[in-house]
C-alpha positions, -999 to 999 in steps of 0.1 A, spaced: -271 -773 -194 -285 -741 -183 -311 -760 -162 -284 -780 -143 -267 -747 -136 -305 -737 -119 -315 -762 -95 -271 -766 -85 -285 -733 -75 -316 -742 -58 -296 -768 -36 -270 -740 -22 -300 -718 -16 -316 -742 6 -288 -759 21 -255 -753 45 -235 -783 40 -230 -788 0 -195 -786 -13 -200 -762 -31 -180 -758 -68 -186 -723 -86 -207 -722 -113 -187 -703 -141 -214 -691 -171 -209 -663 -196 -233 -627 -193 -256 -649 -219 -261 -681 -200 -265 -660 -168 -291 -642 -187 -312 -667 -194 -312 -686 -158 -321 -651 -147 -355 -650 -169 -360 -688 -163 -357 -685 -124 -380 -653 -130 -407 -672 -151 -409 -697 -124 -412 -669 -96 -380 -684 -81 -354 -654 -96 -354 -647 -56 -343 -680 -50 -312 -679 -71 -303 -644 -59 -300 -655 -28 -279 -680 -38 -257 -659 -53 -248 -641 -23 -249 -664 3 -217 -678 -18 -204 -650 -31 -207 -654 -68 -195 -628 -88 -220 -620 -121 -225 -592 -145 -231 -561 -119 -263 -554 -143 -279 -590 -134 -266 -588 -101 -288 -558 -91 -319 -571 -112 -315 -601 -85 -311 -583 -57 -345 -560 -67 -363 -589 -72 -347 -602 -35 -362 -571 -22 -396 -574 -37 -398 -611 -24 -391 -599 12 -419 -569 10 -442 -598 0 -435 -614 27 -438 -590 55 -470 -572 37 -486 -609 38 -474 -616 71 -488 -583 83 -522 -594 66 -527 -629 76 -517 -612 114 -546 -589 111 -573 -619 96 -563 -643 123 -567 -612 151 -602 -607 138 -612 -644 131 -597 -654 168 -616 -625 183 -651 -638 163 -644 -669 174 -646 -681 139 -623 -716 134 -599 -712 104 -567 -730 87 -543 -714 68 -537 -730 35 -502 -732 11 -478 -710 13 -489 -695 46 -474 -725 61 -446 -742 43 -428 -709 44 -419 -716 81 -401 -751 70 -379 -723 46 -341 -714 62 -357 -680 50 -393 -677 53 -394 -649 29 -378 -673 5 -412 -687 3 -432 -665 -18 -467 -663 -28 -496 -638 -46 -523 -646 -21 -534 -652 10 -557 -690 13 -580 -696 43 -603 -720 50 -634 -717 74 -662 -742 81 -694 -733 56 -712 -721 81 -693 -696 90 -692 -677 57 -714 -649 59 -704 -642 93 -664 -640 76 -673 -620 51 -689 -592 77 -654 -593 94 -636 -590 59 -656 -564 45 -670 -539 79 -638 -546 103 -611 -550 80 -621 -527 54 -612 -552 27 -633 -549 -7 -651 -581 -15 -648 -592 -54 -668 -625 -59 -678 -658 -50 -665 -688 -71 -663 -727 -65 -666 -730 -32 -639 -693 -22 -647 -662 -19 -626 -634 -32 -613 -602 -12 -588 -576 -14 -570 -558 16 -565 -522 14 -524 -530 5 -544 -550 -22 -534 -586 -15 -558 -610 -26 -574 -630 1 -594 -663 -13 -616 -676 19 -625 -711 13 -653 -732 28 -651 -764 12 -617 -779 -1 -623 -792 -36 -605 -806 -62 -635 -822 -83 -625 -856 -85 -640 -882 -60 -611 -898 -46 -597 -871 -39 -622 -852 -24 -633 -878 -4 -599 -873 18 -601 -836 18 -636 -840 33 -617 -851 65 -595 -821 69 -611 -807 101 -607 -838 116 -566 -840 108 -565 -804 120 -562 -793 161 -558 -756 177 -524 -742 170 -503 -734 201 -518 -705 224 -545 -704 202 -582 -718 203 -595 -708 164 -566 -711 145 -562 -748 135 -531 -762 114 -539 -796 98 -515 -821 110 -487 -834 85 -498 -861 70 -531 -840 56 -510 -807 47 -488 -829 25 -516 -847 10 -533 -812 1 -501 -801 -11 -495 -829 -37 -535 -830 -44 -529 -789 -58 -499 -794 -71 -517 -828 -91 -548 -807 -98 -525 -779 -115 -504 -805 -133 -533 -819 -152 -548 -785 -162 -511 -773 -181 -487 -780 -155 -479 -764 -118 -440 -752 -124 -407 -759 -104 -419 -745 -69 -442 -771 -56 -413 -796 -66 -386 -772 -39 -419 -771 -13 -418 -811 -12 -378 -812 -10 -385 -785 22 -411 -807 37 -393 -841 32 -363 -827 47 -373 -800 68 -398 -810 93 -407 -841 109 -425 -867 96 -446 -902 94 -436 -915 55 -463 -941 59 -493 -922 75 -484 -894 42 -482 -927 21 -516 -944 29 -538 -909 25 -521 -904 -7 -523 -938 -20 -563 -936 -7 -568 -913 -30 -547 -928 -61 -519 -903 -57 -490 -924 -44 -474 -923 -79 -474 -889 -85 -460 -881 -48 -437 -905 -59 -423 -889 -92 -422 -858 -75 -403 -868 -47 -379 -881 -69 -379 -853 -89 -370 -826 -62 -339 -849 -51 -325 -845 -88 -335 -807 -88 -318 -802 -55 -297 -827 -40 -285 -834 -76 -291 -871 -74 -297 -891 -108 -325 -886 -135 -346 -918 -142 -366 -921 -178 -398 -912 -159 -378 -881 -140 -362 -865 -170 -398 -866 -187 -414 -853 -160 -388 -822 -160 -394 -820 -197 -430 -816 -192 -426 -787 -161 -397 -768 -179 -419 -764 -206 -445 -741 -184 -443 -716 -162 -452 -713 -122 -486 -718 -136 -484 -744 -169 -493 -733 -205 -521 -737 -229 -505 -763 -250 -494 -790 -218 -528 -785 -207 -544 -794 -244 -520 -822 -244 -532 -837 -213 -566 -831 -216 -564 -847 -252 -549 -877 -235 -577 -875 -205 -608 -873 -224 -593 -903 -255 -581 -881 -283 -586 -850 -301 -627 -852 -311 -636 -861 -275 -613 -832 -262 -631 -805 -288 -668 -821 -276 -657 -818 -237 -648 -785 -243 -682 -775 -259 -707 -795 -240 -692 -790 -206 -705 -814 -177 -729 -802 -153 -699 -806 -126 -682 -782 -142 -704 -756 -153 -720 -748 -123 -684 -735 -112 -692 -705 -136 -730 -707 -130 -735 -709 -92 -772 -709 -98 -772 -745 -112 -767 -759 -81 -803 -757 -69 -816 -754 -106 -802 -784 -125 -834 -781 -152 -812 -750 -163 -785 -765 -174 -789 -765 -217 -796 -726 -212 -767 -721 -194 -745 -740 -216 -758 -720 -244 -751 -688 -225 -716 -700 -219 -711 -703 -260 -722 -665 -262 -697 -656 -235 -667 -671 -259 -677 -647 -283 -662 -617 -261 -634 -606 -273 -605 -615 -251 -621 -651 -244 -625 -653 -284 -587 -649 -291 -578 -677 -263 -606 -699 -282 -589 -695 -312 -555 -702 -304 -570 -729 -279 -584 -743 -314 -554 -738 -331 -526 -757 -304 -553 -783 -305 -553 -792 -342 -509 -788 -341 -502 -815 -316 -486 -843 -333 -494 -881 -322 -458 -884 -311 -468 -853 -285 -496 -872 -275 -483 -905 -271 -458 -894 -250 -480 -873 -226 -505 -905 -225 -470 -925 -211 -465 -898 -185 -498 -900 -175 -500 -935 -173 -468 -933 -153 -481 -907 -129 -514 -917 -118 -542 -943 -112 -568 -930 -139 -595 -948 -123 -592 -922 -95 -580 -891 -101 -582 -880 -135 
């Protein structure tokens, strides 16, 4: 199977001392690992591969990987040059911050540029907001764009988009409840007094909480499952103290599955049923899910198709005030806004996702859903986290 072929891949990117047999594919079948590696933003990944053994493809493909190789390694040093800058001007404000994601686990990489990512994530303490967007937008010259759940969006002049968190959210209690804690699991990082790095145990519970958050709303692609291979084999670690945070929160299952999961992907270790459905599940999405696994699960969540439709006309107050800001202080206003929300589906690009929305949701067979209820089942505690 192609997909084999792929993470066989993976494991000689990542590591030294595989035995290593060559992968011989056709033009074709090289082809299409090329656009799967691509739709998961990993095409770097396997290009890297590919040279660091010396495998021999269609001279075509081979320079559509090394471009992409290239473009991986510009990300890298144009975000590294921007997160140098934001931690010069936050240090110098004395304004506390953590950098989130892919600013981090990129250091556990045998390549940090193998590591990539769209965006720079920050997190400040709420008070400090207005005083971090003066710095974004009068020192750094960056152009602010909006203010959403709990982030605030900028863009640097190279236009990378910077998302400046003040609270770290992932709407369900449990879950939350942990995150709540993250300044106290976070100390100064060394020769520096503002910038804070959470310790391990909390960076690996935020890591599976996103990656969780994103596999219930369509799925969260292969990536998150090669960052948790890195950090269970690349850094130093406590097993229970990541254990008990994640099992507060109901998440010890799903850490579990994908732990499992990224040792059959990379160190090429044996599916189990729950595995080779999970893999199913992620193949079927890109880095960030599609429109049909999220209707699935959401189908599943809410107890079938009806309740699915209503939840996604009468939205809860929760979640509309994501969208409507104002609601937080003004909770009498929230049958306007909901109407005001209908009117905005009427728009013409949000109209054509409705409808095929709609459409997905009236195709999915009870076999599909049955089988994404097991997975679910399988994956988490449903009394706290979904």
């Amino acid at each position: 199977m192609l997909s084999k072929a792929l993470f066989q891949l993976f494991g000689y990117a990542l590591q030294d001392d595989l035995d290593k047999e060559p992968i011989n594919l056709d033009r074709e079948s090289w082809g299409k690992i090329y656009k799967l590696s691509k739709k998961h933003d990993l095409a770097h990944l396997i290009g890297y591969a590919l040279k660091k053994n010396n495998t021999v493809i269609d001279e075509d493909l081979q320079k559509a990987f090394e471009q992409i190789m290239n473009m991986a390694a510009f990300r890298y040093v144009k975000i590294s040059y921007d997160l140098e800058a934001i931690s010069y001007a936050l240090e110098k404000a004395q304004v506390r911050f953590i950098p989130l994601k892919g600013s981090v686990i990129r250091r556990y990489y045998n390549e940090p540029w193998l590591r990539t990512s769209c965006d720079i994530d920050i997190l400040i303490s709420e008070t400090d907001i207005e005083k971090a967007k003066t710095i974004f937008v009068d020192e750094l010259n960056y152009t602010y764009e909006s203010a959403w759940n709990y982030e605030l969006s900028f863009f640097t002049p190279s236009k990378t988009h910077i998302e400046l968190h003040h609270v770290l959210n992932d709407d369900v209690k449990a879950v939350d409840k942990v995150l709540s804690s993250v300044w106290e699991h976070s100390e100064p990082a060394p020769e520096h007094t503002y910038l804070y790095e959470m310790n391990d145990e909390m960076y690996y519970f935020y890591h599976i909480a996103h990656m969780a958050k994103h596999f219930v709303n369509g799925g969260c692609g292969i990536r998150p499952f090669i960052d948790i291979w890195v950090l269970n084999h690349n850094c130093t670690f406590d097993k229970e103290k990541r254990y008990r945070l994640l099992d507060e929160a109901g998440l010890l299952q799903f850490a579990k599955a994908a732990e499992e999961l990224s040792e059959v992907w990379v160190n090429n270790k044996s599916h189990s049923p729950l595995t080779e459905q999970l893999e199913q599940f992620i193949l079927s999405g890109g880095t960030y899910g599609t429109v049909e696994n999220r209707v699935m699960v959401q189908q599943a969540v809410t107890g079938g198709r009806f309740s699915y439709i209503l939840s996604r006309i009468f939205l809860p107050y929760d979640q509309l005030k994501k969208t409507y800001p104002n609601l937080e202080k003004r909770k009498w206003l929230f049958p306007f806004y909901q109407i005001k929300r209908w009117f905005r589906l009427f728009k013409k690009g949000r109209l054509k996702k409705s409808i095929y929305e709609a459409k997905t949701t009236s195709s999915l067979t009870v076999e599909e859903n049955d089988n994404i209820s097991e997975l679910l089942a399988s994956l988490f505690n449903c009394d706290k986290n979904i």
